[in-house]
Structures are given as C-alpha cells and as structure tokens.
Wavefront OBJ file of the C-alpha trace (Angstrom):
o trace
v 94.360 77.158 132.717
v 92.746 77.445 129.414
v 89.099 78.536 128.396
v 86.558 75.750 126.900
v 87.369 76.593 123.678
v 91.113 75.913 123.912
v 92.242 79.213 123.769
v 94.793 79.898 126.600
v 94.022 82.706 129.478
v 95.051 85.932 129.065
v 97.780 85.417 131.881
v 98.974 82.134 130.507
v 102.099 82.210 128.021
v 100.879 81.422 124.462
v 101.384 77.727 122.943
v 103.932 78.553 120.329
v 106.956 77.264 120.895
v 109.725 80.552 121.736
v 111.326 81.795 118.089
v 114.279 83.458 118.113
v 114.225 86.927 118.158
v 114.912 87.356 114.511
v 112.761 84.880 113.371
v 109.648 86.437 115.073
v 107.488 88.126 112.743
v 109.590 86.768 109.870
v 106.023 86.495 107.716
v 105.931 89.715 107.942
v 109.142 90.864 107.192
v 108.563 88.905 104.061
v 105.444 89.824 102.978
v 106.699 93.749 103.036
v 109.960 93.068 101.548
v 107.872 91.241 98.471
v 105.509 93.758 98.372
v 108.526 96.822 97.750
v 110.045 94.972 95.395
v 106.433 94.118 93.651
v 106.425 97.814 94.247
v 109.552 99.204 92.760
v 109.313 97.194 89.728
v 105.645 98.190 88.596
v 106.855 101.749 89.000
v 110.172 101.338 87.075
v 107.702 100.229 83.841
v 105.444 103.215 84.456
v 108.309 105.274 84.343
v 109.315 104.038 81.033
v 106.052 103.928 79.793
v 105.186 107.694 80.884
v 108.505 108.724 79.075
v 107.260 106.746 75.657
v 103.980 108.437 76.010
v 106.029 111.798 76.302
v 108.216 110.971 73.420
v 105.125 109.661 71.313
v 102.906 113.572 72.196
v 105.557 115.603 70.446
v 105.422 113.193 67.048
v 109.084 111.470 68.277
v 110.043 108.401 68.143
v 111.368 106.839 71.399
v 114.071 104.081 71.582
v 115.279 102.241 74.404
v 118.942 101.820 75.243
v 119.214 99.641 78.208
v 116.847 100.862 80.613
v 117.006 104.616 79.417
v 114.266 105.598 76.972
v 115.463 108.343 74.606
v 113.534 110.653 72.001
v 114.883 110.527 68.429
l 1 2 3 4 5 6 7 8 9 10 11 12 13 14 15 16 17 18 19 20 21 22 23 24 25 26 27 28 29 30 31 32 33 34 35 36 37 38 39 40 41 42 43 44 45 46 47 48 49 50 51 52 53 54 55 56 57 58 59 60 61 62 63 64 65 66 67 68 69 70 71 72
C-alpha cells in the first residue's frame, strides 16, 4: 500500500526494478573512482610545481625530463 504522496510504505519493497548486485550503487562507484583520479592528477602537478619552486629558491634552473623535474 502506498502513502498519498506516492511514496511506498516502509514495509513495501521499493519500485526500482532489482539491479544486479554489481550494478547497485554503480553511481557511486563512479563518482569516487573520478574523483581519485581528479585527485591523483592535481597532486602529481603540485608535486612538480613544489619541486620548480624548490629549484627556482636556491637561484637554479629546473628542467623537466619526462615527468622528473631536475635542478641544473
């Protein structure tokens, strides 16, 4: 039995159809794994950029090889 405003009782299953198993919460799941790669990423560049800053205090110059930052 559901309530006037269409919501259903508290002992009544939900109106979703079932999901598999894996696929419940998958929004989720998403949302996280975006955010720690989001995550990863920004700190990666602050990494660099704190070792350029480093380089840059004691009057060096810094290159970049790849992804490692060295002070010449």
């Amino acid at each position: 039995m559901t309530t006037s405003q269409n919501k259903p009782a508290p002992n009544e299953p939900s109106a979703q159809p079932n999901k598999p198993v894996i696929l419940q919460g998958m929004g989720t799941k998403l949302l996280v794994l975006i955010l720690c790669a989001v995550s990863f990423v920004a700190g990666f560049y602050a990494h660099q950029a704190r070792q350029i800053n480093h380089c840059e205090s004691l009057g060096q110059v810094a290159q970049k090889q790849g992804s490692v930052v060295i002070c010449i």
